[in-house]
C-alpha positions, -999 to +999 in steps of 0.1 A: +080-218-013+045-229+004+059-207+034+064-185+014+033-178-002+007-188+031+026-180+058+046-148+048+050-128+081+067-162+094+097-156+070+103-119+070+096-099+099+071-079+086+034-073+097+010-084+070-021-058+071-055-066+058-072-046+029-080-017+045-121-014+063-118-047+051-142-056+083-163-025+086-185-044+055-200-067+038-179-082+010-202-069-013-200-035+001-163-037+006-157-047-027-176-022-043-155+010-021-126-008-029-130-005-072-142+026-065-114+040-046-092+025-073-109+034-099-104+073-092-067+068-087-067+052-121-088+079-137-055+101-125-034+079-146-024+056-120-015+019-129-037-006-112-013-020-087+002+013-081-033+026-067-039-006-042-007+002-029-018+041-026-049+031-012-037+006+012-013+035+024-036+059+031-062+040+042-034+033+073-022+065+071+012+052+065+044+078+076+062+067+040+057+047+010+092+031+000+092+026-038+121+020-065+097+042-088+089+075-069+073+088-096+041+070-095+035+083-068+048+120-065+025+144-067-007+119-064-006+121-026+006+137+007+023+107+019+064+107+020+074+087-013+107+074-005+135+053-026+149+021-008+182+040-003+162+074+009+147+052+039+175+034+048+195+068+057+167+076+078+155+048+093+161+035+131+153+001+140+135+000+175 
């Protein structure tokens, strides 16, 4: 479980991104784009964690966002909102 939770990428093979601009900042300055980029996804009825996620994704300028709840996301950005089983027809491992 402690693998789990500190050393994530070592269990899955994922890469684990940083908040994006995270080191284009100070913390204070971060911090404060971050809440605000968040907060004007929530103004748009977005949940909370549903706009990190958004923001996260287009701050990397993802290809797709994989989600069991397309909705949330539909129609609140230009990114490719995807179910689990949508992506798996499509993708190709390298």
């Amino acid at each position: 479980m402690q693998q789990w939770l500190f050393d994530f990428a070592s269990v899955y093979p994922i890469r684990v991104l940083d908040p994006y601009d995270l080191k284009i900042d100070s913390a204070k300055e971060w911090y404060t784009k971050f809440l605000q980029e968040l907060m004007a996804k929530v103004t748009h009825q977005m949940t909370f964690g549903d706009a990190i996620i958004l923001r996260e994704a287009e701050g990397y300028q993802v290809e797709y966002i994989i989600s069991w709840n397309k909705k949330h996301f539909l129609s609140r950005t230009t990114i490719k909102v995807l179910n689990p089983e949508e992506f798996l027809t499509i993708w190709k491992p390298q």
